[in-house]
C-alpha positions in Angstrom: 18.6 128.4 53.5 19.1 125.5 56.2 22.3 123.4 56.1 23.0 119.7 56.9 26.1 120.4 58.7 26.7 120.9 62.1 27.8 123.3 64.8 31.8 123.4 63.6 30.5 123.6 59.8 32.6 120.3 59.0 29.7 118.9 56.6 30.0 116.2 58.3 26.7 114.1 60.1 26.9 114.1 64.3 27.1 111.0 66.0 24.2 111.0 68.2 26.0 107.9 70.1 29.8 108.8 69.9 30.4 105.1 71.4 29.0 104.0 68.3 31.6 105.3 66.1 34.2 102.6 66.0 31.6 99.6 65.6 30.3 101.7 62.6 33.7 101.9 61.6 34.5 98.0 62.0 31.0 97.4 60.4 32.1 99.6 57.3 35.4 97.5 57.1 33.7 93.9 57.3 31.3 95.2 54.4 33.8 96.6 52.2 35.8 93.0 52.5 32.6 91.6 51.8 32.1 93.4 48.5 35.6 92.8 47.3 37.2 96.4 48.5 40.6 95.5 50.4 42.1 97.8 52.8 39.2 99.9 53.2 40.8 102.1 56.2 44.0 102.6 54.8 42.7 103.5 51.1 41.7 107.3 49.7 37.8 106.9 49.2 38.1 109.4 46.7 39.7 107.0 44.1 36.5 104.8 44.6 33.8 104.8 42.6 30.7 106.4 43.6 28.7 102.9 42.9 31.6 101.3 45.6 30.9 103.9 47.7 27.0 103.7 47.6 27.6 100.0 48.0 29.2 100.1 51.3 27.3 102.9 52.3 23.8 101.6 51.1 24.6 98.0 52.6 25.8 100.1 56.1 21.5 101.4 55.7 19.9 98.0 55.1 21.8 95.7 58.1 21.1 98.8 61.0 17.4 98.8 59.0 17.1 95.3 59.5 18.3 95.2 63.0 16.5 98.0 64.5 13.2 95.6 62.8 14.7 92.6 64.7 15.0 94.1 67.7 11.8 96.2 67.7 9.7 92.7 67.4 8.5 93.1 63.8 
């Protein structure tokens, strides 16, 4: 059976473009504020709800979405 994780079986996705991580990061932060979740770096996801989490996550999918459509002329 395949797995999703990578090379140093963390479970955790690769950043293709490892400059990328810290505006992904910010861009994470600016949503959460934006949804009403205060101190997002400094809190233990854990003790969020999985709808909060989708929420941030799910909002994360639909901005790069609509970017990439911006920018690709469509």
């Amino acid at each position: 059976m395949a797995s999703n994780t990578n090379n140093n079986g963390s479970g955790r996705n690769r950043i293709v473009v490892p400059e990328a991580r810290q505006a992904l990061n910010q861009m994470k932060v600016e949503i959460a504020s934006e949804l009403g979740i205060g101190n997002y770096e400094g809190i233990d996801k854990g003790n969020l709800t999985s709808r909060q989490n989708g929420y941030v996550g799910g909002t994360i999918t639909k901005r790069l979405v609509e970017f990439a459509e911006r920018n690709m002329g469509k």
